[in-house]
C-alpha positions as CSV (number, residue, x, y, z in Angstrom):
1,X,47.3,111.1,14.4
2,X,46.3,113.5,17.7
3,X,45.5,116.0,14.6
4,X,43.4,114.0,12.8
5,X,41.5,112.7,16.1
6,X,41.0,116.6,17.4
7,X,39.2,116.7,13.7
8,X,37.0,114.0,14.3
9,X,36.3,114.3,17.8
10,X,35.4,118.3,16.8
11,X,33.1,116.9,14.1
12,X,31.3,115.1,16.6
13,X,30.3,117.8,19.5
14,X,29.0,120.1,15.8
15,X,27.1,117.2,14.7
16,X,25.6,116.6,18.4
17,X,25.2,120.2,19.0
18,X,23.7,121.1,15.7
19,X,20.4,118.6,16.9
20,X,17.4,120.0,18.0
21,X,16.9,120.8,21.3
22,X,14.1,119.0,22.0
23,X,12.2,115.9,20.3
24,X,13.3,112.1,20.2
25,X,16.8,112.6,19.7
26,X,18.1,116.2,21.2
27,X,21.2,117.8,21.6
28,X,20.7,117.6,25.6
29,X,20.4,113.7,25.3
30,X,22.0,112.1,28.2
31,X,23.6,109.6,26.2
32,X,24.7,111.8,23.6
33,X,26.2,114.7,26.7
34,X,28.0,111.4,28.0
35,X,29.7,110.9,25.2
36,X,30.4,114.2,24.1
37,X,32.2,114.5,27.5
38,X,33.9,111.2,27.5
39,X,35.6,112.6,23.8
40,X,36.2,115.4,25.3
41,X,38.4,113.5,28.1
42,X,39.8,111.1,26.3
43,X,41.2,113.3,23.7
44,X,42.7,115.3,26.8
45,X,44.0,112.6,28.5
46,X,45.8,111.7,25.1
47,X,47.0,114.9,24.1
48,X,48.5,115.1,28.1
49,X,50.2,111.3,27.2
50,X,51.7,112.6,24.1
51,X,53.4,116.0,25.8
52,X,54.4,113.3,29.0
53,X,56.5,111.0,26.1
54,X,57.8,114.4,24.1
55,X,59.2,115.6,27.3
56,X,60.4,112.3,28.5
57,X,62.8,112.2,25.0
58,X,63.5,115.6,25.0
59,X,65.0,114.8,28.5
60,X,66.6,111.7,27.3
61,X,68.6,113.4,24.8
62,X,69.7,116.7,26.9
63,X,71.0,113.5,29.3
64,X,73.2,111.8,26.5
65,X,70.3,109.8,25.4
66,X,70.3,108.1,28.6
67,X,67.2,106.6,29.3
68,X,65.0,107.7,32.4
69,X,64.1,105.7,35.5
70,X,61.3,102.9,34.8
71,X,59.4,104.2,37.2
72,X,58.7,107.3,35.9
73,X,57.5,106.5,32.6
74,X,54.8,104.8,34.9
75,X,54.0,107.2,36.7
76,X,53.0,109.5,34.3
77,X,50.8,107.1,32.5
78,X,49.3,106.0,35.8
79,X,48.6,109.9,36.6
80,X,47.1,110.2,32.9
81,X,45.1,107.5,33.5
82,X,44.0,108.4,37.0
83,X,42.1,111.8,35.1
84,X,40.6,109.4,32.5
85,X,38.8,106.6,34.2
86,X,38.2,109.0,37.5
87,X,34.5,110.6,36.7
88,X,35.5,113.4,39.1
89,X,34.2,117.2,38.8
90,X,36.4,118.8,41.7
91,X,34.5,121.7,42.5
92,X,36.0,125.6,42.7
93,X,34.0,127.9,44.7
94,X,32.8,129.6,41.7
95,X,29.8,130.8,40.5
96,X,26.7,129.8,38.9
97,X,25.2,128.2,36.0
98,X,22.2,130.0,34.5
99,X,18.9,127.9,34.4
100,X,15.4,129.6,32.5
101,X,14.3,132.8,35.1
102,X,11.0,132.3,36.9
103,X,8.0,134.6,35.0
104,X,7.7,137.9,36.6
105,X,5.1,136.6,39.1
106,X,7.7,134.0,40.6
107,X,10.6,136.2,40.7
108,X,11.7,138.1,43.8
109,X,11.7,141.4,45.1
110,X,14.8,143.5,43.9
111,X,17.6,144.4,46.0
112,X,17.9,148.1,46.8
113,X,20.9,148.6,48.6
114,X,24.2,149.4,47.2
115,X,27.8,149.1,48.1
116,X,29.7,152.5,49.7
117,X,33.1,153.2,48.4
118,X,34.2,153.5,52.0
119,X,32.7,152.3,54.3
120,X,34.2,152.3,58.2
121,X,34.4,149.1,60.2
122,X,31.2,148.4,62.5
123,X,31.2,148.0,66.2
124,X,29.8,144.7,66.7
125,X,28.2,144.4,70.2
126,X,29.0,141.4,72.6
127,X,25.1,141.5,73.7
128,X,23.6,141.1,70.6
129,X,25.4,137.8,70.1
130,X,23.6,134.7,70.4
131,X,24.2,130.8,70.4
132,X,24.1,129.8,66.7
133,X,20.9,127.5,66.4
134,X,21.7,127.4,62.5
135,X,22.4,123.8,61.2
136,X,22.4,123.7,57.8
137,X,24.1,119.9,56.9
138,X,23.5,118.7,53.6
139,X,21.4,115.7,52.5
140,X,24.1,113.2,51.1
141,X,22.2,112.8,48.1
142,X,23.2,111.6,44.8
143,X,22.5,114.0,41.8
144,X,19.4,113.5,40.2
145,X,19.1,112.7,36.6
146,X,18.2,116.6,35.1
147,X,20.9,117.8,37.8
148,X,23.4,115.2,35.6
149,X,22.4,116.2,32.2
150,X,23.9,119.9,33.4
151,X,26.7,118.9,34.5
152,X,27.6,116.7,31.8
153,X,26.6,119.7,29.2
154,X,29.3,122.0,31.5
155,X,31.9,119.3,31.5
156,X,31.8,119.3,27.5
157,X,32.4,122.8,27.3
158,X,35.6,122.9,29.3
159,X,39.2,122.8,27.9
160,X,42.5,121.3,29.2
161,X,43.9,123.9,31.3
162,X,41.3,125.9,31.8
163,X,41.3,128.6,34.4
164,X,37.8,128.3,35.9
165,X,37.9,131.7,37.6
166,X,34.9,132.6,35.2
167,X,33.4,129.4,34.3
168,X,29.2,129.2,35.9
169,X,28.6,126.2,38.1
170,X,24.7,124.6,38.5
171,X,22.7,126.4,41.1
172,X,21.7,122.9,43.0
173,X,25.7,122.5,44.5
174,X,25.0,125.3,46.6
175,X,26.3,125.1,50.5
176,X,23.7,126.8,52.1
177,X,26.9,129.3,53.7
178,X,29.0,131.6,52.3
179,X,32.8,130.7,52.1
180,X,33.7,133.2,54.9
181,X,31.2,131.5,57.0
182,X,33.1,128.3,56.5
183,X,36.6,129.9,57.6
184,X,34.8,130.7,60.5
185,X,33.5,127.0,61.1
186,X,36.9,126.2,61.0
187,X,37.3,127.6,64.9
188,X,34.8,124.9,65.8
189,X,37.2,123.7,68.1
190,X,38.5,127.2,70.2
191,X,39.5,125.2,72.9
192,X,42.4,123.9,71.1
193,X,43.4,126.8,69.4
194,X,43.4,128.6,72.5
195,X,45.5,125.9,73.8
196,X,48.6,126.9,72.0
197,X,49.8,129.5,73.8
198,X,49.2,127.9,77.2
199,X,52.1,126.0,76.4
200,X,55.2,125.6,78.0
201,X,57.9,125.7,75.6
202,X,58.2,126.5,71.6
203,X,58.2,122.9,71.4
204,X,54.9,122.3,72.5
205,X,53.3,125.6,71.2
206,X,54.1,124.2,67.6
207,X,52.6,120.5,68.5
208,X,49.4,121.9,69.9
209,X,49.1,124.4,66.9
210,X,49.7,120.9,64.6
211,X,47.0,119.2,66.7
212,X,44.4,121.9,66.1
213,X,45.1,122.1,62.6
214,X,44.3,118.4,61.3
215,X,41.3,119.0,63.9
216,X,40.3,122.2,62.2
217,X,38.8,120.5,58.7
218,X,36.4,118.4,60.0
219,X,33.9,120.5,61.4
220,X,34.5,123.5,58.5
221,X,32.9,120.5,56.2
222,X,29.0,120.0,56.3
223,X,28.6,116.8,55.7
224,X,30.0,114.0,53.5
225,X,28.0,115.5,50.4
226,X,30.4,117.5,48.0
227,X,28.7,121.3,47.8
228,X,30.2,124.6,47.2
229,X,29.6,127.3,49.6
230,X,28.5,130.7,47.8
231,X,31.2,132.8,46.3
232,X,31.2,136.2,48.6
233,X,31.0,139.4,46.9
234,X,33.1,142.0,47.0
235,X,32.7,143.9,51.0
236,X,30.5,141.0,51.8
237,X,31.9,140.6,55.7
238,X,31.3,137.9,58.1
239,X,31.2,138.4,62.7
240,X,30.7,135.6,65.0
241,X,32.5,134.9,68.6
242,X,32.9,131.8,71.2
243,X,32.8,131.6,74.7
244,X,35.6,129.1,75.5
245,X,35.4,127.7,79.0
246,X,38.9,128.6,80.8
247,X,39.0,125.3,82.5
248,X,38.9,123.2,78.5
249,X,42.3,125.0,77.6
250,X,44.9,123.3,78.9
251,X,48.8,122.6,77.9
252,X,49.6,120.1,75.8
253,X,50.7,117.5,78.7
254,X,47.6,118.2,80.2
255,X,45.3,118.2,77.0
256,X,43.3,115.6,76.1
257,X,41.0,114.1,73.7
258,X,37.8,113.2,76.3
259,X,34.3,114.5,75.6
260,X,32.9,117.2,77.0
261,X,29.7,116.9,77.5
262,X,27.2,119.7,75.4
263,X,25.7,120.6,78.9
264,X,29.0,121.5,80.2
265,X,29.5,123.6,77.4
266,X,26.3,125.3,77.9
267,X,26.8,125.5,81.9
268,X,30.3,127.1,81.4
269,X,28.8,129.1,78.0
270,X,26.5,130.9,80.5
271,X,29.2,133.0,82.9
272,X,31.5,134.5,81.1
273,X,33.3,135.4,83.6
274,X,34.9,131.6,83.4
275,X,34.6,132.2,79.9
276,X,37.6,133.4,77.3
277,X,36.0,135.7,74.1
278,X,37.1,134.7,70.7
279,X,35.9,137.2,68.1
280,X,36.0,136.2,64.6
281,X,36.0,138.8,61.6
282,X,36.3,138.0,57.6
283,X,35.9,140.4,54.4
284,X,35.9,139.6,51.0
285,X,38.5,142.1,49.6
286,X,38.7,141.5,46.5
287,X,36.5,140.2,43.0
288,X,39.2,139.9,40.7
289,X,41.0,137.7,42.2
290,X,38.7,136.5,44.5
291,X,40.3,136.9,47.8
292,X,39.4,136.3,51.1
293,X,40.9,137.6,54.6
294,X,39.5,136.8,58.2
295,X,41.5,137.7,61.8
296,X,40.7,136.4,65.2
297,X,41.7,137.3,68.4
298,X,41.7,136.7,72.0
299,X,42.7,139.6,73.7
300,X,42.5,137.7,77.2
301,X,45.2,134.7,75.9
302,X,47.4,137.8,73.3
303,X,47.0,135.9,70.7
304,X,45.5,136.0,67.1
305,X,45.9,135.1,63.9
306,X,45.4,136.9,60.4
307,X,44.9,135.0,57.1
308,X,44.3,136.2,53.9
309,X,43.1,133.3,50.9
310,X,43.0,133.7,47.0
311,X,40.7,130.3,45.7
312,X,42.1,129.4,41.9
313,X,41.7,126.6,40.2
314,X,42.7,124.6,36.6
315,X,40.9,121.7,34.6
316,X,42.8,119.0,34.3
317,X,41.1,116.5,32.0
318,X,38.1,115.0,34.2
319,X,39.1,116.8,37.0
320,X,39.4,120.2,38.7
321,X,42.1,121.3,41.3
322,X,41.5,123.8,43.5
323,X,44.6,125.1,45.5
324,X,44.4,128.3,48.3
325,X,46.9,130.5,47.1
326,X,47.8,132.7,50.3
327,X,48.8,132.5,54.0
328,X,48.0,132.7,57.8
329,X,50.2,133.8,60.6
330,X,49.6,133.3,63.7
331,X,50.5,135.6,66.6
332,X,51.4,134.7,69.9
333,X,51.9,138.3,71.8
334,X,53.1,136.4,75.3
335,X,56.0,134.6,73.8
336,X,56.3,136.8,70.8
337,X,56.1,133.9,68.3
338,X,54.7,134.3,64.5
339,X,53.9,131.1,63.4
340,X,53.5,131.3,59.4
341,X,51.2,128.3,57.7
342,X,49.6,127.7,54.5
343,X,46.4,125.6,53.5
344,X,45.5,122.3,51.1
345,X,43.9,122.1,48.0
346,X,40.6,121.3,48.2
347,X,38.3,118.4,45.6
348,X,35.2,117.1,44.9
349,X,35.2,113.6,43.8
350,X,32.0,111.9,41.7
351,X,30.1,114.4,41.9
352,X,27.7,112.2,39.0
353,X,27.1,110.0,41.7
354,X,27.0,110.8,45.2
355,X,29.7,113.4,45.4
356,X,32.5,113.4,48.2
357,X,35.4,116.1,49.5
358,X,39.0,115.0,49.8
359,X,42.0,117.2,51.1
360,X,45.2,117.2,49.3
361,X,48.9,118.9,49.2
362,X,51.4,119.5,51.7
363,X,51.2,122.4,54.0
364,X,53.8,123.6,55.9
365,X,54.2,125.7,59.9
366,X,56.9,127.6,60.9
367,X,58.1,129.6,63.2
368,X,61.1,131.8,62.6
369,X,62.3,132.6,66.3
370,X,62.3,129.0,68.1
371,X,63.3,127.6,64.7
372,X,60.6,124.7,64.7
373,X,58.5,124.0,61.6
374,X,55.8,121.4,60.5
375,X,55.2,119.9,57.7
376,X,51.5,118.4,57.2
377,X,50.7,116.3,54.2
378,X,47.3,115.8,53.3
379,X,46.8,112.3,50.8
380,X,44.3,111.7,48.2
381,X,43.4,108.5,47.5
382,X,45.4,106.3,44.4
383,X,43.7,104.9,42.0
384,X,44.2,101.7,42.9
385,X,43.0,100.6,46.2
386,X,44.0,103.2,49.9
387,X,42.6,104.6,52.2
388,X,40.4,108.2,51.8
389,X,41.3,111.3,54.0
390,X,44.7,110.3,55.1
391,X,46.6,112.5,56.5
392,X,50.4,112.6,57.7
393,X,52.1,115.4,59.6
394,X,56.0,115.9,61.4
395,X,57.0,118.8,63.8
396,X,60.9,119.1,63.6
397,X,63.6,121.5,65.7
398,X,65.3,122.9,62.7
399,X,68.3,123.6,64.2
400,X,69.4,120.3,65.3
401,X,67.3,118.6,62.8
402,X,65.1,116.1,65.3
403,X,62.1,115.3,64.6
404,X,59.7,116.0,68.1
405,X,56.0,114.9,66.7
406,X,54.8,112.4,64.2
407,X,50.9,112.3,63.5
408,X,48.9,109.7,61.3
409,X,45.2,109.1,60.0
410,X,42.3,110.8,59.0
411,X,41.7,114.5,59.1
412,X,37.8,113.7,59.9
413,X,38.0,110.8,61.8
414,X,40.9,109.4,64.6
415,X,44.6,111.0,64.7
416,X,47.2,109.0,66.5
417,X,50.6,111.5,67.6
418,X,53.4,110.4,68.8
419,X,55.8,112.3,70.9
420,X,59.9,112.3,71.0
421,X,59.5,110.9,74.6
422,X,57.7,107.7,73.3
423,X,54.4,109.1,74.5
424,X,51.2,108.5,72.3
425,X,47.5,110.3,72.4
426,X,44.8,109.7,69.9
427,X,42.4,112.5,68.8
428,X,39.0,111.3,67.6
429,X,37.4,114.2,65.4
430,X,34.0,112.9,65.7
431,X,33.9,113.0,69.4
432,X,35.1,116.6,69.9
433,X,33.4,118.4,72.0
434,X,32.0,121.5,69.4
435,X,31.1,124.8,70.9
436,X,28.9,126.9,68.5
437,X,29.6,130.1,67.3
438,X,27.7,133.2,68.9
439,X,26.4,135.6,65.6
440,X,23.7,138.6,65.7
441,X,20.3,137.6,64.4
442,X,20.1,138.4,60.6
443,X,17.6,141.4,61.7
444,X,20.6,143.0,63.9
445,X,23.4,142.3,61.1
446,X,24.2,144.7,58.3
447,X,22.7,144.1,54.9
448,X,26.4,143.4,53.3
449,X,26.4,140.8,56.0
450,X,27.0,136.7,55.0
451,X,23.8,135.8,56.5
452,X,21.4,138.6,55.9
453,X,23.1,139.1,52.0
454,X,22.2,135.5,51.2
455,X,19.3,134.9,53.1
456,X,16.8,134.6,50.1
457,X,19.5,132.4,48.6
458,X,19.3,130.3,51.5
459,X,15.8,130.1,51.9
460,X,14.8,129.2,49.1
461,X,17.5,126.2,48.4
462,X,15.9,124.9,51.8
463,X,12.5,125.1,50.4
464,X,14.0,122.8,47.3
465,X,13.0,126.1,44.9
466,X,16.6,126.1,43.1
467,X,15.0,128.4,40.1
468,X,14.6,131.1,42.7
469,X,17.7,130.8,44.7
470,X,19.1,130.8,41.0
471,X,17.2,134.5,40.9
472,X,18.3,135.5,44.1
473,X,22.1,134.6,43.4
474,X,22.2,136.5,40.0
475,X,20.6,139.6,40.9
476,X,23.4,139.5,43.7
477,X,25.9,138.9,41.0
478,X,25.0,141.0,38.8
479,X,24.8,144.4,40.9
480,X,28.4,143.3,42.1
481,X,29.1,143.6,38.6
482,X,27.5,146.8,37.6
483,X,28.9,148.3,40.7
484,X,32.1,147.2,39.7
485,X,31.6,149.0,36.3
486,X,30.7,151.9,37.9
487,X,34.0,152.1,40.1
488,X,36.2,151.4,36.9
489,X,33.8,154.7,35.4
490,X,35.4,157.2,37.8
491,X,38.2,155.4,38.3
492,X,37.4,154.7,42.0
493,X,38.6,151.8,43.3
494,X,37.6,149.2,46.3
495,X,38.2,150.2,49.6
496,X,38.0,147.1,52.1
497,X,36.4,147.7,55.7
498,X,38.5,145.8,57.8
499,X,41.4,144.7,56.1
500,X,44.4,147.0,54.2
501,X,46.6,145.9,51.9
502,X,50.1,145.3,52.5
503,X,52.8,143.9,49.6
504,X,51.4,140.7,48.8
505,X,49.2,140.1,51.6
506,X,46.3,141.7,53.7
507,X,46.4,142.7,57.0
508,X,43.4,143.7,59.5
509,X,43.1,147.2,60.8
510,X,43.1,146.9,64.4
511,X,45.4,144.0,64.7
512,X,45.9,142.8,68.3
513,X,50.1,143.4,68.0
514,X,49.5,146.6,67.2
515,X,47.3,147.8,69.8
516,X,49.1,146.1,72.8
């Protein structure tokens, strides 16, 4: 039966694509896209039901044809179901999806320079920093009709298992920021992270690192609005630092959630002699896979941390999951304490509608010397009624198996954590204090810079001219490409600025545990 529906369902996309492409009834017909990508779905979401029941005998008979748990046979057709009926497009931070190029008269100016083989790290100068003015949140806009006749024609071209490392997203998702912009934005909240290693004891150390963590997401989002940010190139590198007022980093005992007013921040922001430097550094290392790294330090606290991120992602009926393949550590120098964590997966639900981001996965902390570890689970929302954004986390002592920290709620709005002592503190995301980034005008910054690579890019999406940031974007692309060829020609290959490889992971050349 599956057989003879994959015939009929491939008899239909030939007979809608074989229409004209223009005229009263066209092969870009909204109705007629809808449909081709509700076949498309449906006949996924079947074929997946079908493998779900073969496996589900195949384990019944291995088990003396014992039959398995109710429960489970529900589940999988609840999951199945779930991808069906949920018009999702979970967005990967990919690339993008050609549109018709301006006439020579509208098109931009080339871009002249080119990428050295090796390249040596820059010294970024602390007086050329200033106070990020930049505020680039999204409109929370629903897609407009043309914007949904694209993504409906990309959504019928894409398979069951697909790896989307190659497949072209539309022009008009666009962030505004590149990727290693938005690791940066996750420090929005320095204060906390510097609080970690003010405290006491391994115990809270690994609570305060939990409590910065489910703060972290919040402000690395821009916006409710579902957008991708723009997919680094290969040695595109990213600077900013904060000026964290001493007196806001406190232990964990003495930490707490109040506001801090933004002229206190400013007051505090403008001696920095009551001031602790954060310094913030990412590269993108790698094109194939697309691989990410960023380090940050404060030398003043001996303490930094070193991350290095691989984005890949898989269809999955009506839906895409992204999961960051890769790791952090963090490094406290003073109390010589790695701390090892990994990230969530990352969606974008409805994005035919008004599109929305949701966290999911479980993450996990740990700390090999004190023996504590965390385990932070980020929820998506069932099907069937729940809350959005919910978030659960536990710290446990290892060694003598208690659990010393409970958290609940949203990971961008109020966290409630409850301590082994009975004590309680709640963390409202929206009313953190957020001290802005200090970056180098674009004029200052190198031209394989986030900011001054994209700026045309960027400009033009805020002028609402997506057939020119579409211009800008592919000549970007496709010099990273033909540079690429030419490294594979003489057998050259990529030498990273600031970050060398080492086994599986990526580690920055100056580290902070190497040079004290």
């Amino acid at each position: 039966i599956m057989s003879h529906v994959e015939g009929q369902q491939k008899n239909l996309v030939q007979a809608i694509e074989s229409l004209p492409g223009s005229g009263p009834l066209s092969a870009l017909d909204q109705d007629l896209l809808l449909l081709k990508a509700t076949s498309a779905a449906t006949l996924s979401c079947l074929g997946e039901c079908l493998n779900l029941l073969q496996q589900s005998m195949h384990q019944a008979g291995q088990h003396n044809n014992r039959t398995l748990p109710s429960g489970e046979h529900k589940l999988s057709f609840s999951w199945s179901m779930y991808f069906f009926f949920n018009y999702d497009f979970q967005i990967e931070n990919q690339t993008y999806l050609p549109r018709p190029l301006p006439t020579p008269s509208q098109r931009p100016r080339p871009y002249s320079p080119t990428l050295s083989l090796h390249s040596a790290p820059e010294l970024i100068l602390v007086e050329d920093e200033m106070t990020d003015t930049e505020d680039n949140e999204e409109e929370d806009l629903g897609v407009m009709e043309d914007q949904r006749s694209i993504i409906l024609h990309l959504i019928s071209q894409l398979k069951l298992g697909m790896d989307l490392t190659r497949v072209v997203l539309p022009t008009f998702i666009l962030e505004k920021r590149s990727l290693l912009e938005m690791y940066a934005n996750f420090m929005a909240h320095p204060d906390l992270f510097l609080s970690i290693a003010a405290g006491a004891s391994p115990e809270e150390r690994i609570i305060c690192f939990v409590e910065y963590y489910l703060t972290a997401f919040h402000e690395g989002r821009k916006g409710a609005v579902a957008k991708k940010p723009y997919n680094p190139i290969i040695g595109e590198s990213f600077h900013c630092s904060w000026d964290v007022p001493k007196d806001k980093v406190k232990s964990l005992r003495t930490n707490s959630a109040s506001v801090v007013s933004t002229d206190q921040i400013k007051e505090f922001g403008q001696d920095q002699s009551e001031c602790y430097k954060l310094r913030f550094v990412a590269e993108q290392v790698s094109h194939h896979p697309p691989v990410s790294c960023f380090y940050c330090e404060c030398k003043e606290k001996r303490m930094c941390v070193n991350a290095h991120v691989w984005t890949k992602s898989k269809f999955m009926g009506m839906s895409i999951g992204v999961s960051m393949v890769g790791e952090g550590v963090l490094y406290l120098m003073a109390h010589e304490e790695e701390y090892v964590f990994t990230l969530p997966s990352a969606y974008a639900r409805s994005i035919l509608t008004i599109p929305w981001v949701e966290l999911g996965g479980k993450v996990s902390i740990n700390c090999a010397k004190t023996g504590y570890s965390a385990t932070v689970t980020f929820h998506t929302k069932p099907f069937y009624g729940g809350k959005v954004h919910r978030v659960t986390a536990e710290v446990k002592h290892n060694p003598t198996n208690t659990i010393v920290c409970k958290a609940q709620g949203e990971w961008n709005g109020t966290l409630e954590f409850t301590y082994s002592n009975g004590e309680t503190k709640v963390i409202d995301t929206n009313k953190l204090p957020v001290i802005r980034k200090k970056i180098r005008s674009i004029a200052k910054q190198g031209p394989f810079e986030s900011r001054h690579l994209w700026q045309h890019v960027t400009n033009s999406l805020k002028e609402g001219n997506i057939d020119a940031a579409t211009e800008h974007k592919h000549r970007l692309e496709e010099r990273q490409r033909a540079e690429e060829r030419q490294r594979v020609a003489i057998n050259t290959p990529w030498k990273p600025k600031y970050f060398t490889k080492e086994g599986d992971g990526w580690i920055y050349f100056n580290p902070l545990w190497k040079s004290h």
